[in-house]
C-alpha positions in Angstrom: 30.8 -144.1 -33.1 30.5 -141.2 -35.6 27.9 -138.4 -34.5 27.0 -136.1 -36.9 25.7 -132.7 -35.3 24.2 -130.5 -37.4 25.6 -126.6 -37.6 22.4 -125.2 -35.4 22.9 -127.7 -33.4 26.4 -126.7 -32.3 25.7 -123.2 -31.9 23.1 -123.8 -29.3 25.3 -126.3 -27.4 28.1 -123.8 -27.5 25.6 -120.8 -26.8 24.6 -122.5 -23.5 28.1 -123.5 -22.7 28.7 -119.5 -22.7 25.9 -118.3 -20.8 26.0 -121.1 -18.1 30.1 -119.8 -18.0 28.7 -115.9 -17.8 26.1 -117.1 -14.6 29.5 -118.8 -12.7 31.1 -115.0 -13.3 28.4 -113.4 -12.5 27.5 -115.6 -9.3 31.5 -115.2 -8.3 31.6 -110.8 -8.4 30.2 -109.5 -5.6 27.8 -107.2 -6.9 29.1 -103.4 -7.2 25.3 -101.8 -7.0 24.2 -98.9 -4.3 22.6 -100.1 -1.0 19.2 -99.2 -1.4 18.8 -95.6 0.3 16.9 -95.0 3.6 17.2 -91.3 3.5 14.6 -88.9 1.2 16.5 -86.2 0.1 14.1 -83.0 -0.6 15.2 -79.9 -2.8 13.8 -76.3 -1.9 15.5 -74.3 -4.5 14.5 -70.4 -5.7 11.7 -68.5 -5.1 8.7 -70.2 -3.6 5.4 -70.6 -4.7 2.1 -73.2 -3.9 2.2 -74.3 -7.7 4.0 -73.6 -10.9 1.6 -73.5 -13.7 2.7 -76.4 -16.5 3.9 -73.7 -19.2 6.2 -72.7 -16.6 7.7 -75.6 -15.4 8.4 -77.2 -18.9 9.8 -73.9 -20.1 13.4 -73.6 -20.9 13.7 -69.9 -20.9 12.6 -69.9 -17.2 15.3 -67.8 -16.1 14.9 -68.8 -12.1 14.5 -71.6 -10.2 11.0 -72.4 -8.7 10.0 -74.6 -6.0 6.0 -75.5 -5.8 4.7 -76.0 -2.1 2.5 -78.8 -3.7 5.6 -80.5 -4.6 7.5 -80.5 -1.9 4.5 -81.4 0.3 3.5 -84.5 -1.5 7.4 -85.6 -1.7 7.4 -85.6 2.4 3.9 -87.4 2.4 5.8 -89.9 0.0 8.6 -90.5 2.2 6.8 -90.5 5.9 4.7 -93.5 3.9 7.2 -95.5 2.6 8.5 -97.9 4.4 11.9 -98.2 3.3 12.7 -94.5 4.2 13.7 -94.1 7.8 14.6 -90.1 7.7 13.7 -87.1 5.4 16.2 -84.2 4.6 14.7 -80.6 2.8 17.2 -79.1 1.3 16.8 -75.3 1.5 18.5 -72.9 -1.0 15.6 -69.7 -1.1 15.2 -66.5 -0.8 11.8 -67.0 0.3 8.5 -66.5 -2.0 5.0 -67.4 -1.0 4.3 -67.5 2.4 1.5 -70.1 1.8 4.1 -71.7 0.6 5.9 -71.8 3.6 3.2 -72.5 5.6 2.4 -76.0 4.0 6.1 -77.3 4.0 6.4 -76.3 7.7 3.2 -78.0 8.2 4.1 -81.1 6.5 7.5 -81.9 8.0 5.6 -81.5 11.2 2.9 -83.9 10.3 5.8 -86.4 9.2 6.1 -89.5 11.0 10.3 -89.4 11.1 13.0 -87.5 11.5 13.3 -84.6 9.9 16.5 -82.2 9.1 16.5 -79.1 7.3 19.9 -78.4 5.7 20.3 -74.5 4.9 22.9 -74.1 2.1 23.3 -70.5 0.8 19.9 -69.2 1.2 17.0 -69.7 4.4 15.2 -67.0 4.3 11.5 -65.5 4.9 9.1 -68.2 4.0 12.2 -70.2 3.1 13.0 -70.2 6.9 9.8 -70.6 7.9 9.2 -74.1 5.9 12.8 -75.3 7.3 11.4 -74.0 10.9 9.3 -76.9 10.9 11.9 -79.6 10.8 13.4 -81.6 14.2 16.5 -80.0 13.3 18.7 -77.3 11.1 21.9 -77.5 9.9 23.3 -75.0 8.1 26.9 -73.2 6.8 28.6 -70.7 9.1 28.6 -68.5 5.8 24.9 -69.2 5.2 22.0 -66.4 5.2 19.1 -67.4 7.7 16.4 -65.8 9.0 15.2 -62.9 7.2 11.5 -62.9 9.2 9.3 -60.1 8.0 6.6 -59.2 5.9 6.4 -57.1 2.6 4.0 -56.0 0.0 6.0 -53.3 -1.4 5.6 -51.8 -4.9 6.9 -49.5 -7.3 3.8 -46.2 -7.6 3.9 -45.2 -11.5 1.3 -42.6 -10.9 3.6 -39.6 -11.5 5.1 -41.0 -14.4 2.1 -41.9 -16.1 1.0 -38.0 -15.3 3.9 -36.7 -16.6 3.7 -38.6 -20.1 0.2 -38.0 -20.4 -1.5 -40.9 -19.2 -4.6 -41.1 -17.8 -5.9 -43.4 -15.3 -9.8 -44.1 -15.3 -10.7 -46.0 -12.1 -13.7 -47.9 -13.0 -14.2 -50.4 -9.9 -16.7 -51.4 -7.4 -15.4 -51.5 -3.9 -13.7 -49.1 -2.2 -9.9 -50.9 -1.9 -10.7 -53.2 -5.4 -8.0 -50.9 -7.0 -5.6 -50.6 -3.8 -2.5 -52.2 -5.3 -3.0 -50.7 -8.9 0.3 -49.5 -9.4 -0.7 -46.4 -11.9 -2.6 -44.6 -8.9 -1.2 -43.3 -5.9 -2.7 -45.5 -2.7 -5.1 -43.8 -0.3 -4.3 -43.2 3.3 -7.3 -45.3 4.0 -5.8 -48.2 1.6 -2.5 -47.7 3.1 -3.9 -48.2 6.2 -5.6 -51.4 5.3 -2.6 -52.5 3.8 -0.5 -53.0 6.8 -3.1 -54.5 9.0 -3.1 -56.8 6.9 0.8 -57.0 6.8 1.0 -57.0 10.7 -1.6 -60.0 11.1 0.9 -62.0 8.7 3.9 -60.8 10.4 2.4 -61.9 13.4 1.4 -65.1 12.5 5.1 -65.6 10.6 6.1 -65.1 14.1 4.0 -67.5 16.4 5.1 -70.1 13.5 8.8 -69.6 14.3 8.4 -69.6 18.3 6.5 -72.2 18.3 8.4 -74.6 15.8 11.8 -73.4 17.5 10.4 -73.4 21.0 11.4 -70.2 21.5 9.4 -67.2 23.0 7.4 -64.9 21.3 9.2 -61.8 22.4 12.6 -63.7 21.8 11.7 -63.9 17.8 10.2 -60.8 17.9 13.7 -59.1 18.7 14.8 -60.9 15.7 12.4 -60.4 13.2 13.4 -57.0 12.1 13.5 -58.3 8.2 17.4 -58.8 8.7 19.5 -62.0 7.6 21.9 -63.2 10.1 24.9 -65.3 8.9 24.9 -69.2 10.1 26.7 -68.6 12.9 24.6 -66.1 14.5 21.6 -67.8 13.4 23.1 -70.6 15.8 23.6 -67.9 18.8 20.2 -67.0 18.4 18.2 -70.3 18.5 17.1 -70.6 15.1 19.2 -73.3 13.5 20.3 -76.4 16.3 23.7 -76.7 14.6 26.7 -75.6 12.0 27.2 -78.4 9.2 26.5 -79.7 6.0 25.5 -82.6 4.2 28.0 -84.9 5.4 27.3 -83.6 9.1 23.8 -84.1 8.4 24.8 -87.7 7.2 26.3 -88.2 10.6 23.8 -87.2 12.7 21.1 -89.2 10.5 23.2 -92.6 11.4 23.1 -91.6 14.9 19.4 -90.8 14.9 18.0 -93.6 12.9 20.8 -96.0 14.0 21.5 -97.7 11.0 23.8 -96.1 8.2 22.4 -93.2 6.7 22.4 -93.6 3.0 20.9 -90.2 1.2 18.7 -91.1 -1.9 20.4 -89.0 -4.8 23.4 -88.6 -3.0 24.6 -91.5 -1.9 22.8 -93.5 -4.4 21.0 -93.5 -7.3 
């Protein structure tokens, strides 16, 4: 019998034959894809604020990194409620910043419902090292700088300079300290004064934080907290990180922790 096919005909008779032969291939390679991660994988990177205003962040002569308390926050809310993510890892790389800042990232790794690990790379300090403070436990490098507890509000005084170019300054304020930080009039004793009351409640506070995140004693910070950085090593000699490592020691504990393989979302996966 002759059968005449027409041309279109053909092509879509061969076009099936091809993808029906591209499904066998496909069903035959094991696939090559990423487990799906089960670690969140948190950056804290440069100075630290509660919010970076939009201009800011979208900026490309921003010549610092910034990390937003805000941020962070809602990324550990995100990953205590998701279901899929069975451990959450901050990354800390900071001198410090805002200690609101601190405060709320401390707060909310406290609040999660999983295990938490703060990994100290270069940088943990101030308010850097007191968010990291409130994770179940610290890594960080034997070379790293951690610590760094203290308060400042220290400024540069232009007053004399001003004088001697022949500027004047006219203080037109209401309220006796409104002008205490202006930095083109020397402070008063009584603003001074002020000044580091308020400096010493914060300090104070900064300390409580630490003890009672590290479970340490007040007094036993309070030798500490001097303002200094202590390398990784000490930091582990003096109770304020639990151990020396990085991110493929944090890796290994994780898998012992969660007991399951720890797979880190934007490191071990995409």
């Amino acid at each position: 019998m002759y059968i005449n096919l027409s041309a279109a005909k053909v092509v879509a008779i061969a076009g099936g034959v091809l993808i029906i032969a591209l499904l066998a291939v496909l069903i035959a390679v094991p696939s090559r894809r990423h487990p799906s991660c089960d670690v969140a994988y948190i950056p804290l990177h440069g100075e630290m604020a509660t919010y970076i205003p939009d201009s800011e962040s979208t900026s490309t002569n921003n010549a610092y990194d910034q990390t937003a308390s805000e941020d962070v926050t809602r990324s550990i809310r995100d990953a205590s409620a998701d279901s899929s993510i069975k451990a959450i890892v901050l990354e800390v790389d900071s001198p410090g910043g805002s200690p609101v800042a601190g405060e709320e990232i401390q707060a909310a790794l406290k609040r999660a419902s999983k295990p938490t690990v703060a990994l100290i790379r270069d940088e943990g300090d101030s308010a850097a090292y007191m968010a990291a403070s409130g994770a179940n436990m610290i890594f960080a490098s034997a070379f790293s700088d951690v610590g760094d507890i203290g308060i400042t509000q220290s400024y540069v005084d232009n007053a004399k300079q001003n004088a001697e170019s022949g500027l004047t300054y006219n203080q037109l304020s209401i309220g006796k300290y409104k002008d205490m930080f202006s930095p083109d009039k020397p402070m008063t004793a009584d603003e001074r004064a002020l000044a580091l009351q308020q400096l010493q409640i914060d300090y104070n506070e900064f300390v409580n934080i630490v003890a009672g995140n590290r479970d340490i004693s007040t007094s036993s910070i309070l030798a500490l907290a001097d303002g200094s950085s202590f390398t990784g090593q000490e930091a582990l000699q003096n109770g304020l990180i639990n151990k020396i490592g990085n991110i493929d020691d944090v890796r290994s504990y994780l898998t012992t922790t969660i007991k399951t393989n720890a797979i880190i979302c934007g490191i071990d996966s995409n």
